[in-house]
C-alpha positions, 0 to 999 in steps of 0.5 A, a space after each residue: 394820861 397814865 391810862 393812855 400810856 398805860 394802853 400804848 405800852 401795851 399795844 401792838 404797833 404795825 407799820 405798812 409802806 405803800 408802794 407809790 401807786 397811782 391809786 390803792 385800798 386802804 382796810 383796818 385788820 380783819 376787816 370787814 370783820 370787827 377790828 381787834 383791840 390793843 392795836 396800833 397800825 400805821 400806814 404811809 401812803 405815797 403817789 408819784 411825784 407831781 401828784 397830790 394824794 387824795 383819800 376817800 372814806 366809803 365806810 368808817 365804823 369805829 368806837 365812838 367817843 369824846 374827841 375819839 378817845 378810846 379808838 380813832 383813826 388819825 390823818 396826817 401830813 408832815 406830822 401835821 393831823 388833817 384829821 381824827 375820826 370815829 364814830 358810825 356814820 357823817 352825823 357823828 361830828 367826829 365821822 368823815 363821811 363821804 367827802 375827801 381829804 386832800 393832801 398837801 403833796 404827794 404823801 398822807 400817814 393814817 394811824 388807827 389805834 384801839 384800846 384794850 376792851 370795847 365797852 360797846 356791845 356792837 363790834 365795830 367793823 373799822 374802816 375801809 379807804 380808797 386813795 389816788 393820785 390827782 394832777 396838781 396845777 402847779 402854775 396856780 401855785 407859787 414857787 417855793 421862793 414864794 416868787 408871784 409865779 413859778 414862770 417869768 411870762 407864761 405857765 402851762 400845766 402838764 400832767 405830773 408837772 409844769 412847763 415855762 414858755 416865752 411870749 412871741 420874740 423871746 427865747 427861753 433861758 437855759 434855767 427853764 423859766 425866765 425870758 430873753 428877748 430872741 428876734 429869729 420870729 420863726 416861719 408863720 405857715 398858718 393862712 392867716 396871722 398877726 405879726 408885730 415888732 418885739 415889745 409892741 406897742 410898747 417901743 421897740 428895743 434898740 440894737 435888734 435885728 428881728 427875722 420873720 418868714 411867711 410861708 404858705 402853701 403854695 397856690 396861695 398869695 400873702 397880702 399884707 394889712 398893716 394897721 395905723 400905728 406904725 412908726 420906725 425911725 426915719 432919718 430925712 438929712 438928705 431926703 427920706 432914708 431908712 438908714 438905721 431903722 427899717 422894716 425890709 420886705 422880700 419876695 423872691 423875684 422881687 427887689 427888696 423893699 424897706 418901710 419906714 417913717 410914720 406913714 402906714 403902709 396900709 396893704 400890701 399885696 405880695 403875690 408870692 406865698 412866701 416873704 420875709 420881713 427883716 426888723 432893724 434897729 440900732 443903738 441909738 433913736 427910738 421906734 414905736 414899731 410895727 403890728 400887722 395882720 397878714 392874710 392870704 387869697 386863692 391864686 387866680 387862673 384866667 381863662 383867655 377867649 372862652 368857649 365857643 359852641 360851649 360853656 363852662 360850669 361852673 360859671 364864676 366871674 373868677 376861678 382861683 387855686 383848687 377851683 374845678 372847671 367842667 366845659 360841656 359842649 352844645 348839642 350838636 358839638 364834641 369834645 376835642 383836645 387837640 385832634 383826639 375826641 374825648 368824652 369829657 374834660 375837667 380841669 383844676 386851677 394850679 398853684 402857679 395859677 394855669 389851668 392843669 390841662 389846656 381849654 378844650 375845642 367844641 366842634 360840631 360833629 359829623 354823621 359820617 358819610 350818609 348810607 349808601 342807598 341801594 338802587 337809589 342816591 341822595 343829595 345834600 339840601 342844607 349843610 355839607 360835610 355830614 355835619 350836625 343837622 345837615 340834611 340829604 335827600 334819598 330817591 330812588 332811580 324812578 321810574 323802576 324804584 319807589 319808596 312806596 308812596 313817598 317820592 323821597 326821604 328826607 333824613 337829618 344829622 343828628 346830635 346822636 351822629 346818625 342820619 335820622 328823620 324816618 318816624 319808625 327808624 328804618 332806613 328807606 328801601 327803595 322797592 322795585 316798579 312792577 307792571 310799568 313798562 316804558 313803552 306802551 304796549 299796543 292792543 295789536 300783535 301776536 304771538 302766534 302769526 303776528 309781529 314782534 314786541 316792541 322793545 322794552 314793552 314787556 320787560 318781565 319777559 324771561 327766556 327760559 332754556 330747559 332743554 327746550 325753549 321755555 318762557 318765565 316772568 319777573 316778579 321780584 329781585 330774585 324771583 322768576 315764575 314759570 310753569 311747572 312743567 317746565 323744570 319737570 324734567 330737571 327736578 332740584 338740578 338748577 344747574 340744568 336751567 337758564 335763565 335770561 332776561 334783558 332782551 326782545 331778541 334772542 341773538 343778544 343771548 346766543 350766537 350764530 352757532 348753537 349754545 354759543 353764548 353772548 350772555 351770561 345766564 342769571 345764577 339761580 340759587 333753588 327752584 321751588 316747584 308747587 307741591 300739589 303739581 302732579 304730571 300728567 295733569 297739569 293742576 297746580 302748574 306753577 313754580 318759583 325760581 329764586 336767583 342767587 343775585 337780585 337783578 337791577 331794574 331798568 328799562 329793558 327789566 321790569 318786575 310784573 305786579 302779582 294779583 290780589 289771593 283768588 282776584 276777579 279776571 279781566 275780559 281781555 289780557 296780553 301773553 308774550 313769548 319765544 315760542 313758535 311762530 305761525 309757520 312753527 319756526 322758533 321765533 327770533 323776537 319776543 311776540 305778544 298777543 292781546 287775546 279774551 278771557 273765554 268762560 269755563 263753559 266754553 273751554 269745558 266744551 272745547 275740551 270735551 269736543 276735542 276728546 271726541 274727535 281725537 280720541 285721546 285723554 287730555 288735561 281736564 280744567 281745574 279751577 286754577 286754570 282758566 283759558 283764553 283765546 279767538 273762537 276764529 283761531 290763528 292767534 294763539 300762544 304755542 310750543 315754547 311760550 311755556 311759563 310765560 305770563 299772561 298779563 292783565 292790565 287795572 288802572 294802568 299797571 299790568 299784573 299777571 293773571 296767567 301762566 301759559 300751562 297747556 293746550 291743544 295744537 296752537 290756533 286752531 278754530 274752537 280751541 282755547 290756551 290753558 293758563 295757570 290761574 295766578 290768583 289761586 297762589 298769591 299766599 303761597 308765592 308769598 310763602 315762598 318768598 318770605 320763607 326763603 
């Protein structure tokens, strides 16, 4: 005892303060380096109130000894030692090891002393300690009254701190931890919930009037479920009454309804998303109370009559509050609200249970008015008002138009509004008949010396007027073949040409009077003379005329068929024409003549015969031409008949075979017609054609 106070008289004494941190570091002098001796320090460590300080040792070296005798470090609280260490590691029985020290509160006091010498030839390094502050649970603790609970009914543990709190129907008093009855209950927003009288099951008190509200998101609706044990005092002087005790139910709208007696209610559908509860008792009688588990349900949307022609997804037996409904119409059907079509409708159950958007209608569509078919029509065979899966007929005006094969062309209206029935999709054309006159055209007549045409048998017939008289055909809407000497003269000036079709007499185009016209001439667009056409020769002697209008084909106007490229001749055809008459007057009637087809021995003959007696040079015959004509004469196209077609006829349907080209003097014995061979030019009339 002598030689410690021996060594704390001498012995220098330091004293640190820690600030009140949450957390620090605690080391021996020099550290880590060995300590001094003849050292006594002390340190007062504290954390924020509310918080227990906690130590740990993550190294401890100091001179070991009996009961640390000589150096030691001492833990304490309040004066009183948590513990005394030495030694080198947690074998050592007095060594701390890694374990931490707890204190009681929010304070610790460490003191490290040393002696005057270290006997050990080792140096000690000392110590090194890491505090902090840990959250104390004060409710698992009792009050400083050693009361059983620092809260009258319910603790809750904060960081740092404690909170009191009351059970459901009891108010916090103003000392913050005891308890008093409070029957304002509060509003109950939560969907569902357990709700009771104060005290319950316990009797409830007397002279209390308890308030509770429900309130839920609208849309929803409060049901009521009340359990068996229910009992509020009922007076029964006068019949049942609820005149001192009572559990009284409101629901806007609705009359007040008061509950009492011994009899559970058992459940009770609100149909609002609010209602209040009042809980009344008096001073006097006595009442077990009331517990009830409220619940809420979705509010329901109806929906009246459905959809006709549709359907609704999806397809529940009921639809409530949020729920979302598609409607979809069947094919063939369209969406509409009111008169507007719409592309789609979707529409959500509101919270006062009405659809936010009223049900739509499906009504069947319609394709619009069919195309109108040009030189044809159409007739409805089922359905009417060019609704969906109506069905028309197309035809043409027969007999001068034709679908090709077909007699007529069925479309449908379909889902997609269009007209529809066509395997590749293209709408029906109705092309012109070529080569079938209404009148029979007989084997008798001429052009030259004979009578006049019947009306309408040759109504390809085309009067041309260049200057002279001349003649064309028809071949298609807008297309006219003539020679091509006949626009030799006006070149490209199409304004120089006219053309008329329609008519046997040539009155029905001109008056009386010279050029004065009861007709108007078809508007032509461009002429197209054969490249290969070289006057004075008259090889390659044809040419197109295109017009700017397609003519509409009837009766008294027919295309004529074209042949097949480099097609066989028959032995016989018709020519027609306003050329010359036998006694070489211009000719009022359209004429025509059945006349053979003569080998091209014959004609090479006839022609060389005529070079030799009239001493002049002529046209030679080409291989695009051939001739035709009586070795008798008399019956012969002539000056004027130009361009006109020289028909053949296969299997009941004329075609052209010739153009009337040239000649020499018109039906003279031995002497042949010239016709421009039309099979030699069937691709390049085609040509032309699609090319322009």
């Amino acid at each position: 005892m002598a030689r410690l106070q021996q060594i704390l008289s001498v012995l220098c004494v330091c004293v640190s303060v820690c600030m009140m941190d949450r957390f620090g570091q605690v080391q021996s002098p020099l550290y880590p380096k060995p300590y001094p001796t003849n050292v006594q320090q002390q340190w007062d460590l504290e954390v924020p109130h509310g918080y227990q300080l906690q130590i740990t040792f993550n190294y401890l070296d100091i001179e070991p000894s009996f009961n640390c005798y000589y150096d030691s470090l001492t833990v304490l609280h309040s004066k009183k030692i948590l513990g005394k260490f030495c030694g080198q590691n947690s074998t050592d029985s007095h060594h701390p090891g890694n374990k931490p020290i707890l204190s009681p509160s929010n304070r610790l006091q460490l003191v490290f002393v040393t002696d005057e010498s270290n006997a050990d030839t080792h140096q000690h390094l000392g110590f090194s300690a890491f505090y902090q502050a840990v959250d104390i649970d004060e409710c698992s603790f009792p009050d400083s009254d050693n009361s059983d609970s620092r809260c009258a009914q319910i603790c809750l543990n904060t960081l740092g701190s404690y909170l009191c709190a009351c059970y459901h129907g009891y108010q916090l008093r103003a000392d913050q931890h005891s308890c008093v009855l409070d029957c304002s209950g509060g509003v109950f927003t939560e969907p569902e919930g357990v709700l009771s009288s104060p005290g319950y099951p316990n009797a409830a008190p007397l002279g209390v009037t308890c308030l509770y509200s429900i309130s839920v998101q609208p849309g929803f609706q409060i049901s009521l479920n009340f359990s068996d044990s229910f009992h509020i005092e009922q007076i029964d002087a006068q019949g049942p009454s609820c005149l001192f005790h009572w559990l009284q139910l409101s629901v806007p709208g609705e009359a007040p309804i008061k509950l009492c007696g011994d009899q559970s209610p058992g459940i009770i559908h609100t149909g609002s998303h609010t209602v209040d509860l009042e809980f009344h008792t008096d001073g006097h009688g006595q009442s077990g109370g009331f517990n009830l588990r409220y619940t809420t349900q979705r509010v329901e949307c109806k929906i009246e009559g459905g959809i006709q022609n549709g359907r609704i997804t999806p397809n529940f037996p009921k639809y409530f509050f949020r729920d979302y409904i598609q409607v979809r119409c069947d094919t063939g059907y369209k969406l509409m609200m009111g008169e507007m079509e719409i592309k789609s409708y979707r529409s959500m159950c509101q919270e006062n249970g009405r659809w936010h958007l009223p049900l739509p209608e499906c009504r069947i569509i319609d394709c619009g008015e069919p195309r109108n078919l040009l030189n044809g029509g159409y007739n409805f065979l089922s359905g009417s008002n060019n609704e969906y899966q109506s069905v028309v007929q197309y035809n043409c005006h027969e007999p001068f138009y034709s679908f090709g094969g077909k007699n007529k062309v069925n479309l449908t209206c379909a889902a997609d509004r269009k007209w529809r029935g066509l395997e590749n999709e293209i709408f029906p054309y109705c092309a012109p008949v070529c080569g079938r006159p209404s009148v029979v055209i007989g084997s008798t007549g001429r052009v030259l010396g004979g009578s006049r045409a019947e009306k309408h048998s040759f109504p390809w017939q085309v009067f041309l007027k260049v200057g002279g008289r001349g003649g064309a055909i028809v071949i298609g809407e807008k297309w006219l073949l003539t020679a091509a000497h006949n626009l030799e003269k006006v070149k490209d000036s199409k304004e120089e040409v006219e053309a008329y079709v329609g008519s046997n007499n040539v009155n029905d185009y001109f008056g009386d009077k010279k050029d004065e016209f009861l007709s108007k001439p078809l508007p032509i667009e461009s002429l197209h003379v054969h490249p290969g056409y070289k006057s004075p020769s008259y090889d390659n002697d044809i040419a197109l005329i295109k017009l700017t209008s397609p003519i509409t084909f009837k009766d008294n106007i027919m295309p004529v068929c074209l042949p097949e490229q480099d097609a066989n001749l028959e032995t016989f055809g018709w020519v027609s024409g306003f050329g010359l008459t036998e006694s070489y007057d211009t000719a009022s009637y359209l004429r025509y003549i059945r006349l053979p087809v003569v080998d091209q021995t014959t004609c090479h003959s006839s022609i060389k015969a005529v070079k030799k007696e009239k001493n002049i040079d002529v046209s030679a015959l080409t291989d695009n031409m051939f001739c035709a004509g009586l070795q008798e004469g008399g019956k012969d196209t002539c000056q004027g008949d130009s361009g006109s077609g020289f028909v053949m006829k296969n299997k009941d349907v004329f075609y052209a075979a010739g153009i009337v080209s040239w000649g020499i003097d018109c039906g003279i014995p031995g002497r042949y017609g010239m016709y421009t061979r039309i099979a030699r030019y069937t691709n390049w009339i085609q040509e032309i054609m699609e090319k322009n």
